[in-house]
LOTI-38268 format. One record per residue: x, y, z of N, C-alpha, C in turn. Coordinates in steps of 0.1 Angstrom, whole numbers, plus 5000, padded with zeros to 4 digits. Layout:
<zavexs>
XYZXYZXYZ...
</zavexs>
This chain:
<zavexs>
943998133714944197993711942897923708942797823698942297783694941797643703940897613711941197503720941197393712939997353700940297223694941597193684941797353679942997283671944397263680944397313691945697303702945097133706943897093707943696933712944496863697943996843687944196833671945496793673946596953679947896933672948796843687947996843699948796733706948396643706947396603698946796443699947496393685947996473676948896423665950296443670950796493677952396513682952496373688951296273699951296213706951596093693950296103686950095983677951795933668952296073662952796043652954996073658954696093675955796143683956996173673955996303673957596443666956596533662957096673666956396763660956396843649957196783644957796773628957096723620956396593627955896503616954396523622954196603632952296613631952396783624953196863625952996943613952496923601953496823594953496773581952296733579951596643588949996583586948896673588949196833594948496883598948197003590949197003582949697163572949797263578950297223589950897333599952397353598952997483606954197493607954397423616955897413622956397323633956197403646956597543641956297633655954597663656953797663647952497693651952397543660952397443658952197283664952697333680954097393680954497403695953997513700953697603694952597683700951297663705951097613702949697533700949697443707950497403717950897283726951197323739952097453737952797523748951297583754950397633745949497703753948697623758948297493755947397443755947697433771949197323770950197303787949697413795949697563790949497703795948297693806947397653794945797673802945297543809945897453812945497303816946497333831947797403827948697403841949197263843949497173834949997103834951097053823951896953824952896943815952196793809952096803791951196673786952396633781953596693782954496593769956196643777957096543777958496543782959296543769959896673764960696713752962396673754962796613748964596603744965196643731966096643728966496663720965896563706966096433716965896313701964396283704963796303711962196233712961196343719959896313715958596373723958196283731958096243747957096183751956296193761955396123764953596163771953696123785953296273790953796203808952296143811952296103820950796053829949696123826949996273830948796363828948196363815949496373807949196353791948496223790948596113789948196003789946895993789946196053803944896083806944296183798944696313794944496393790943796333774945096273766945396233753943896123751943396053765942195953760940396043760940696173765939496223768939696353750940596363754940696423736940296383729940596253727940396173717938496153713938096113725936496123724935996273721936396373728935896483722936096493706936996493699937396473688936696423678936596313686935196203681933696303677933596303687932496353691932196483679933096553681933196683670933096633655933896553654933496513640931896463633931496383648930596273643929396393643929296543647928396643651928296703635929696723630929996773613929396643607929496553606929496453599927996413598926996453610925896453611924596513600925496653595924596703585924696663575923796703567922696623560924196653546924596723546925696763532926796673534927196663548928496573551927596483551926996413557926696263556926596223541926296313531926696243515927796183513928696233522930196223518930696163529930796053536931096013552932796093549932996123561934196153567935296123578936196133579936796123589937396023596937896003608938595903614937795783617938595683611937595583619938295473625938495423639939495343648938795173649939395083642938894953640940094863645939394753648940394613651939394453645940694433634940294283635941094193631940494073630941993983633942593953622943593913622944693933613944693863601943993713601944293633586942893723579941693793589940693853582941493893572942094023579942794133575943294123561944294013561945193993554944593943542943393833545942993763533941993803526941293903533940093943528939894103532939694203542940194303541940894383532942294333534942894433527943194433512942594323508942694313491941094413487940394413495938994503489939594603496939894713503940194803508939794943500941394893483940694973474939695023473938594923469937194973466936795053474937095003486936395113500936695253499937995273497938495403497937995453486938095383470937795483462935995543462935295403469934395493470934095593487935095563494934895693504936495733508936195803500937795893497938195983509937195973520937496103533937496043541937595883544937495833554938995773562939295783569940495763575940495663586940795513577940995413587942395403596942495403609943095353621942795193623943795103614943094993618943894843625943494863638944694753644944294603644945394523641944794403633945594283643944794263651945394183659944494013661944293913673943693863679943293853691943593963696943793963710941994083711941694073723940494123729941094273734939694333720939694463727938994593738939894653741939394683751938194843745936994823737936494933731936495083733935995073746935995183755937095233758937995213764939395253771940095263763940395203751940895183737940595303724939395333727938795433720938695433710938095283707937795183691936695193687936195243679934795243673933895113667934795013665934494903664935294823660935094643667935594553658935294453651935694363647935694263638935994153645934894013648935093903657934793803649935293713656934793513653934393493662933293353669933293323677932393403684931593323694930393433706930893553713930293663710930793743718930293743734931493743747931293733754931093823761931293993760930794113764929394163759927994103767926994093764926894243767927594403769926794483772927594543757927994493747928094543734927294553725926794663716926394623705926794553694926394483688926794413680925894353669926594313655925894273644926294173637925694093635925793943631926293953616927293933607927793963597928093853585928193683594928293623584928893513596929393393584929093253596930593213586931493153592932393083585932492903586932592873574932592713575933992673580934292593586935492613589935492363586936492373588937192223583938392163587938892053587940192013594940792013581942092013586943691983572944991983583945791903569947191893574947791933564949191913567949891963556950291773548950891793537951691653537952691623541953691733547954691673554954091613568953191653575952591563589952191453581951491443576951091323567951691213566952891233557953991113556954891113564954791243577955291153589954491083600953191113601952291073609950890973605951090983594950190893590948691003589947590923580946590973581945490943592945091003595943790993607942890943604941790843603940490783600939390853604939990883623938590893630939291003638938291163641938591233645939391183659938791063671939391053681940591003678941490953668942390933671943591043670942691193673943591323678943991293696943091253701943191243718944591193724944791093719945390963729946390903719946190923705948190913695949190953697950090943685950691013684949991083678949191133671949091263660949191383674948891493662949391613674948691733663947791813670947291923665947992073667947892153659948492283659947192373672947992413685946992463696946492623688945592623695944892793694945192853714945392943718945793003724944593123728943693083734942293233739942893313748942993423741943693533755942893523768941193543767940593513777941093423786941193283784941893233791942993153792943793213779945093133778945592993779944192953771943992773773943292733754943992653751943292623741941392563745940892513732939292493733938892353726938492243730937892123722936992163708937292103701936192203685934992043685933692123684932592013682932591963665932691823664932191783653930791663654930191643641929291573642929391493626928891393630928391263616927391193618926291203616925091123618924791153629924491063637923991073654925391083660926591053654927891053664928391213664928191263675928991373682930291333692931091463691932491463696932991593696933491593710934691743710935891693709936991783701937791693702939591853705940091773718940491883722942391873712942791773714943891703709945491743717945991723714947191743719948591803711949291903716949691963709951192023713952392023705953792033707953892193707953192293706953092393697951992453699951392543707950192653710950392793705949692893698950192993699948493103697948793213697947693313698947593373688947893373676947993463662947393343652946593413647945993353633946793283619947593433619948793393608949393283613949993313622951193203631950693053628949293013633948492933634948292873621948092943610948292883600949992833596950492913596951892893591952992783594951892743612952492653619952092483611950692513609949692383601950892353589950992503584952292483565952892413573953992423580954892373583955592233586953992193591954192043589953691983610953892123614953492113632952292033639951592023630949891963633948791973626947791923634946391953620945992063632945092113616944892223616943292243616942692343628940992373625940992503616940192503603940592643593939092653590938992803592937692863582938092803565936792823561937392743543938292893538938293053542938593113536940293143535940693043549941993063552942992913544941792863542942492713540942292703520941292783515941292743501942692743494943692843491944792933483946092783482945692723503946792613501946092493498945192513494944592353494944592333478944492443471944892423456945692453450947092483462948292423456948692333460948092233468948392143477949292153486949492263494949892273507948892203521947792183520947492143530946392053519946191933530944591833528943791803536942391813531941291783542941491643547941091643558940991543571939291533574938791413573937591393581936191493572936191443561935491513546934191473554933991363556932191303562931491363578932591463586932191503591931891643590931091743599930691873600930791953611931592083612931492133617930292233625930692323634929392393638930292523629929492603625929692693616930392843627931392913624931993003634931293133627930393193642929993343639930693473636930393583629931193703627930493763629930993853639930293963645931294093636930294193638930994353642930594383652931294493660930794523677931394673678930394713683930794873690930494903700930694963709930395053721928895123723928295033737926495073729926595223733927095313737927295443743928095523731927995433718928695523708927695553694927695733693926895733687927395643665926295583664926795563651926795623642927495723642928495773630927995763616928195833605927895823589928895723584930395813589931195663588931095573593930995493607930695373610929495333601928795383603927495323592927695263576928795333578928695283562929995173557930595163572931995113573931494953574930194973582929294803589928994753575928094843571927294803558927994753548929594803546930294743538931194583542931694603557931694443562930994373557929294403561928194303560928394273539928294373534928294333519930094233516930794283519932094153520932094013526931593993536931293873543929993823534928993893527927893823521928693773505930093843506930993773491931393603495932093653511932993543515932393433519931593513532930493403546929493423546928493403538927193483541926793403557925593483561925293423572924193313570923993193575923493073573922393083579921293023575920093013580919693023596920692893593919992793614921892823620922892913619924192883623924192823638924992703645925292643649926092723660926392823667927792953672928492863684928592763678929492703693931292693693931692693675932892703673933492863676934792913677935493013678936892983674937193083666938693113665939293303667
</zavexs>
């Protein structure tokens, strides 16, 4: 038995649960896959996977098993990937998280380009808002807004977003327009909430106009923790809305949404990338960063003096 390809073929049975279908990704037969599984079970003396008729699934041992694989795995590649022939060509898997209107608005329309020029690279890429866990997770990196608050990460400063208030016009002509950011506090008006997993509380956003400073926290019928959601909620007509310019341009020139409070300024929201300082950097990470940082210098470049007090 082969030990890494017996890891290989249960870390795909696990991923893709059927061993039918990590064959198929693996150009293996279905009985080499169970072979290749059976013995692995063989030599470990333990059972990694509970088989039925209709499903494969991962007991405890497996579980544990399935996160120490995974790093070895890593590890093996980033060792091939290291010479000097392979690193012409980056390769291999690469496990990313970031947040979702990124994803959607900017991500995944360049993607293309990425792939066509690194055709071996294999993104795993979970696109959430929620805080991940790198390490335990077994994520090579992510994609953030806002300070990072796990000071023992590596991390690289990527680009700064402007961000701006809006409503939609249905809030509008039912709420009237706003003059002065305080009359978010203590109105009726009513803002669309943001939701920090950290601590499941929305956040006051600082604005400034001359010497007048203000946080302004607002009040809100409607909280939620997704980006999308968050905007969709603003379309809707739910509340105003705090928007990077990148999420807010598309409706603002069809007039789905309007700026609010044009004479004031925001503090500009940071974008990080972040990895695990215990991870070695990779040909593909390297070149996965380098390509963030050239996309965000399309979208956000990074600003001179940035301000990092806002987050979303």
């Amino acid at each position: 038995m082969d030990r890494f390809d017996a890891m290989r073929a249960f870390a795909r049975v696990v991923e893709t649960g059927s061993f039918t279908k990590a064959a198929e990704t693996l150009h293996m037969s279905k009985t080499t896959v169970t072979q290749l599984v059976q013995q692995l079970e063989a030599r470990l003396r333990v059972r990694l996977l509970n088989r039925t008729t209709r499903k494969v699934g991962i007991t405890a041992d497996g579980t544990a098993y399935y996160e120490r694989v995974l790093r070895l795995l890593a590890d093996l590649d980033d060792a091939e990937t290291s010479l000097s022939s392979a690193a012409a060509l980056p390769r291999g898997r690469l496990r990313v998280d970031v947040p979702s209107p990124f994803a959607r608005l900017i991500l995944m329309p360049a993607l293309p380009a990425f792939h066509a020029r690194y055709p071996d690279i294999q993104l795993d890429m979970g696109v959430s808002d929620r805080t991940v866990d790198l390490i335990g997770e077994n994520v090579d990196c992510v994609v953030r807004g806002g300070e990072l608050t796990d000071l023992s990460l590596m991390a690289r400063h990527v680009g700064d977003l402007r961000l701006g208030v809006y409503a939609a016009p249905s809030y509008l002509a039912r709420a009237g327009t706003p003059a002065h950011p305080q009359q978010l506090q203590d109105t009726h008006h009513r803002i669309v909430g943001f939701l920090w997993e950290r601590t499941g509380k929305t956040v006051p956003y600082a604005m400034h106009r001359g010497e007048e400073s203000l946080k302004v926290l607002g009040r809100y019928v409607l909280s939620v923790d997704d980006g999308n959601a968050y905007l969709a909620a603003g379309l809707a007509g739910m509340g105003i809305l705090w928007l990077p310019d990148y999420m807010a341009r598309a409706h603002l020139e069809r007039g789905e949404l309007r700026p609010l409070f044009e004479s004031w300024q925001l503090d500009p929201m940071p974008m990080y990338i972040a990895y695990p300082p215990n991870r070695h950097v990779s040909a593909k990470l390297r070149v996965f960063i380098d390509w963030i940082v050239e996309l965000m210098a399309q979208h956000a470049p990074v600003m001179p003096h940035p301000a990092p007090t806002a987050k979303r």
